[in-house]
Every structure is written in C-alpha cells, then in structure tokens.
C-alpha positions as CSV (number, residue, x, y, z in Angstrom):
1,X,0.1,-3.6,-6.0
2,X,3.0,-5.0,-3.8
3,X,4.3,-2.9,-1.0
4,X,7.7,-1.7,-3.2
5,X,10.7,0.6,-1.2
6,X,13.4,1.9,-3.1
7,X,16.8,3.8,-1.5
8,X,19.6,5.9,-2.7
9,X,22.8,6.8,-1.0
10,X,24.2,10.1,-1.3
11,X,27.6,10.1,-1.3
12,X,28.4,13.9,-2.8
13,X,27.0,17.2,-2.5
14,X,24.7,18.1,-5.6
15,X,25.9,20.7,-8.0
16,X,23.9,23.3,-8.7
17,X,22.8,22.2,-11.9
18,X,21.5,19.2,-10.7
19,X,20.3,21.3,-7.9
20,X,18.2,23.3,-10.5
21,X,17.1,20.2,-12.8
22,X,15.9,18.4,-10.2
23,X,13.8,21.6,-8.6
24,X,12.3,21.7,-12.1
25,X,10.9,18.3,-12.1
26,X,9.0,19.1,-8.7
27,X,5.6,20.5,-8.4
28,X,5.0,23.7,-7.3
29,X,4.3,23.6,-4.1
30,X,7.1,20.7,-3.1
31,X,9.5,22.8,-5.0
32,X,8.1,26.1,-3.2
33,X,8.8,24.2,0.3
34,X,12.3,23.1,-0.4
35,X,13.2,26.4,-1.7
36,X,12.4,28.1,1.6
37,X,15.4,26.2,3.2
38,X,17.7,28.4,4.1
39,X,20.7,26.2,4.3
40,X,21.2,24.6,0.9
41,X,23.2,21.8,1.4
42,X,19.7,20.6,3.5
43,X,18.2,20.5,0.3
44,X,20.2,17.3,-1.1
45,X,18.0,14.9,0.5
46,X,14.2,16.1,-0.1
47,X,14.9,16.4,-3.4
48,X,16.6,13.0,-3.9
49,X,13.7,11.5,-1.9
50,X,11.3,13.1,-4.5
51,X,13.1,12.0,-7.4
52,X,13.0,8.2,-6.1
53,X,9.7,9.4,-5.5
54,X,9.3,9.8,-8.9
55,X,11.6,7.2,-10.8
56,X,9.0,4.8,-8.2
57,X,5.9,6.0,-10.0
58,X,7.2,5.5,-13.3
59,X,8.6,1.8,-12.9
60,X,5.4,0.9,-10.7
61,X,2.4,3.4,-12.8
62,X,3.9,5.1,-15.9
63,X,3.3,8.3,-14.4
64,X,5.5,10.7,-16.1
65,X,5.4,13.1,-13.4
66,X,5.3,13.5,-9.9
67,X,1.3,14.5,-8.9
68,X,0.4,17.0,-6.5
69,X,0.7,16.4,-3.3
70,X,-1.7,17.4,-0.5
71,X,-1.7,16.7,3.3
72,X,-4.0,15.2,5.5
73,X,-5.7,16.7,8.7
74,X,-2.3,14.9,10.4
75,X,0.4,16.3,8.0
76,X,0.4,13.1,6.0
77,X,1.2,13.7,2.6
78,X,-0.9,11.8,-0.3
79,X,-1.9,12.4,-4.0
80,X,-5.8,13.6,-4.3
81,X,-5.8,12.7,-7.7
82,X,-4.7,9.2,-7.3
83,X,-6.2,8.3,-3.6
84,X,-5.8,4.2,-3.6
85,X,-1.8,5.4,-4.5
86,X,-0.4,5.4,-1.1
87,X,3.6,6.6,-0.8
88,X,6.0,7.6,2.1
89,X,8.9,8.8,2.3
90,X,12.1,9.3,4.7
91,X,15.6,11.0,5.0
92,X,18.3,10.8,7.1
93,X,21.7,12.0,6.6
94,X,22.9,10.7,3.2
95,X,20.4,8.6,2.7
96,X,16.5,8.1,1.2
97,X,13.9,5.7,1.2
98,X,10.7,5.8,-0.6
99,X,8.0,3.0,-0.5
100,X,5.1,2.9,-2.5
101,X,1.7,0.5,-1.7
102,X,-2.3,0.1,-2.2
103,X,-2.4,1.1,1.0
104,X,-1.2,3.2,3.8
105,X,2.5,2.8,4.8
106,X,4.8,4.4,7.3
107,X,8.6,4.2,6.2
108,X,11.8,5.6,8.4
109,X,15.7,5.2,7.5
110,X,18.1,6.7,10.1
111,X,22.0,7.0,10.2
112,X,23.3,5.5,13.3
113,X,25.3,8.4,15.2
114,X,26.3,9.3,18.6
115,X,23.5,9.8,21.1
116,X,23.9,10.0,25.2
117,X,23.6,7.0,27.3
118,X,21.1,9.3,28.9
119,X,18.8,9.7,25.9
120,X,19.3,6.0,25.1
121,X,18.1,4.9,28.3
122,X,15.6,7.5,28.4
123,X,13.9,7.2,25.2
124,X,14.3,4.1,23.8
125,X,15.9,1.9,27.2
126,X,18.3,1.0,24.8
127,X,21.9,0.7,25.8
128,X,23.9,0.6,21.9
129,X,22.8,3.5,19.4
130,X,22.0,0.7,16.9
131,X,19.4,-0.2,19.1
132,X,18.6,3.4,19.7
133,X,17.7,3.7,16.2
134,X,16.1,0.6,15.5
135,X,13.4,1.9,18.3
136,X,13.4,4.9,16.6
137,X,12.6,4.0,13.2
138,X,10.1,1.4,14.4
139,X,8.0,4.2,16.4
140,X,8.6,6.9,13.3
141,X,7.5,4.3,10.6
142,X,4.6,3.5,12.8
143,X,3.5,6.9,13.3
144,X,4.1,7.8,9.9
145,X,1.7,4.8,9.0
146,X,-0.6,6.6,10.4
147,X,-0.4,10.1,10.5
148,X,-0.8,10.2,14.2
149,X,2.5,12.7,14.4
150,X,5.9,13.0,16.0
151,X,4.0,13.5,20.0
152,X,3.3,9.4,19.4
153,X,6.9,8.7,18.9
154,X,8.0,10.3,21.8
155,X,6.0,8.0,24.1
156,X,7.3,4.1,24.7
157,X,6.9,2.2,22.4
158,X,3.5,0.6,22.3
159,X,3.5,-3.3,21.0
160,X,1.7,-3.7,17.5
161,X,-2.0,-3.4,17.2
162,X,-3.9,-6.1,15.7
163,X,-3.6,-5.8,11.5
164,X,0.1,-4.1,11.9
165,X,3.0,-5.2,10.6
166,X,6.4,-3.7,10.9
167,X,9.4,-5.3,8.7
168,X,13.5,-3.9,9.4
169,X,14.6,-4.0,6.2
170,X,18.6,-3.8,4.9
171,X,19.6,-0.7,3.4
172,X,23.1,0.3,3.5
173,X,25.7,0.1,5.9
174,X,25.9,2.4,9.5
175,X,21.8,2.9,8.4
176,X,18.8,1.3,10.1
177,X,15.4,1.4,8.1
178,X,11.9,0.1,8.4
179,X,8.7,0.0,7.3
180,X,5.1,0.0,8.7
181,X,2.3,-1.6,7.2
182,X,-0.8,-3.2,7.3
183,X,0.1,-6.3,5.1
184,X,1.5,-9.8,6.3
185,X,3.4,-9.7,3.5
186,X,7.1,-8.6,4.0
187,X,8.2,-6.1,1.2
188,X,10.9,-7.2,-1.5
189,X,13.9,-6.6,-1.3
190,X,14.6,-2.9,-1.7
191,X,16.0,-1.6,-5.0
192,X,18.5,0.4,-4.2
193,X,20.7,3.5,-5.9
194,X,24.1,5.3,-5.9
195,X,23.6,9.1,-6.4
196,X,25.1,8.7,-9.9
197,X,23.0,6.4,-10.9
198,X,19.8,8.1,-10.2
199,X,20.7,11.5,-12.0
C-alpha cells in the first residue's frame, strides 16, 4: 500500500446532530475519550479526524467500520486486529490530517498563529512563525513516527536518521503539515475535504 494522507478543513461549528451521528460511528472506547471533554466545541476536530479516519479505510480497505484502536507502550495508537495497517492522525485548529501506510508513519498539521520572538528563538531558532511551525511539525511528525513522545520534540531538532524520510506537504492555506516516514517515496498529493463534503 502507498503512503495515502487525506485532510479536511473545518470551517463551522458541528451541530449537534452531526455531533451525535458522528459519536455513533466511533468505537467505544474513542467515543468514550472524546465524550470526557469537557468543552464541546473541542470535540469538532477528533471526531472529524476519525471520520477521515474512517472514509480512509473504506476507499483504501473496504472496511466498513473503524477497528479498535489500542495504544502502544509509547501512547501510539494502532489497530490489533489489522497490525501491518499503520495510521496517524493530527489536529490543529480547523483542520485534520489523516495518513494511512504499510508501515509506521508520523503525521502533524498546524495552524500558523502568533507565538513570541522569545519562544521562536528558543525552541525552534526560528525568527517567522511559519518557520516556527514548520520545525514544529517536522519534530511532532517525527516523534509521532515513532512513538518516542512529546519530551523528543521539545529537544532541537535532531537531523534525520539513516531510513527517514520527512516530506512538507500542501494543505490549506495559513496551515503547515508534514509527514514522517520511512519510505523514499513522497506521498501523493493529499485528497482533501470541506466539512460539508465529508458529512
């Protein structure tokens, strides 16, 4: 299988009927987590991610529904019943991206906002917040590639190991997304969605 990411922009608040169909189509334990947010509104993206998620594994596998999902020892998620299935997903702010692969990946989307000169310089030594983020998803993808966890981010950045690949790819304007990989082989193009037309 090809290294596939898909995206969707989220340009309204969910009612709560979509709210409620999308919970349903979750499984237990995914729709367990996302119900234990307190704030609501925080719940738009998860659950858009998991639907991509989802529509992914149709178009790729002709799974109907989304499988379990367990964690590593690391916090990576995966799917026990389907272990050569690898998937990742990311949220930012109006935003999702989902890639799917035969083997493990590591993907990040951020919206660029305001961050200090001091946090730029300090974290990333970058002096724009585009580039800010760029570093940012570079290091998250990576990490989430993985499973080595958020403490590796925070470190500087580290240049790729022998075997890794990391591609920017173009998602939607004021964004900055990435993935991390272990194929020499860029990813297509991603397919990407309007809220509208995933529901």
């Amino acid at each position: 299988m090809a290294m596939d990411l898909w995206a969707a922009r989220l340009e309204r608040p969910l009612s709560q009927r979509e709210t409620d169909a999308m919970l349903r189509l979750l499984p237990t334990e995914r729709r367990e987590r996302l119900l234990r947010l307190r704030v609501e509104e925080k719940r738009r993206e998860p659950l858009c991610a998991y639907l991509i998620l989802r529509m992914a594994l149709m178009e790729r596998c002709r799974l109907r529904e989304l499988p379990e999902i367990a964690l590593s020892e690391h916090g990576k998620p995966f799917f026990p019943a389907y272990p050569d299935l690898h998937f990742n997903i990311s949220h930012t702010t109006g935003a999702v991206l989902v890639g799917l692969s035969d083997q493990p990946l590591g993907v990040d989307i951020e919206k660029i906002r305001p961050v200090s000169q001091r946090s730029m310089r300090r974290l990333a030594d970058a002096e724009t917040e585009e580039e800010f983020f760029q570093s940012w998803v570079r290091r998250e993808a990576r990490a989430k590639r993985t499973g080595a966890g958020i403490s590796t981010m925070m470190r500087s950045e580290s240049p790729l190991q022998y075997g890794e690949y990391y591609y920017e790819v173009e998602t939607f304007p004021g964004y900055v997304a990435g993935v991390a990989t272990r194929s020499k082989e860029p990813p297509e193009p991603v397919r990407k969605y309007s809220l509208d037309e995933m529901i």
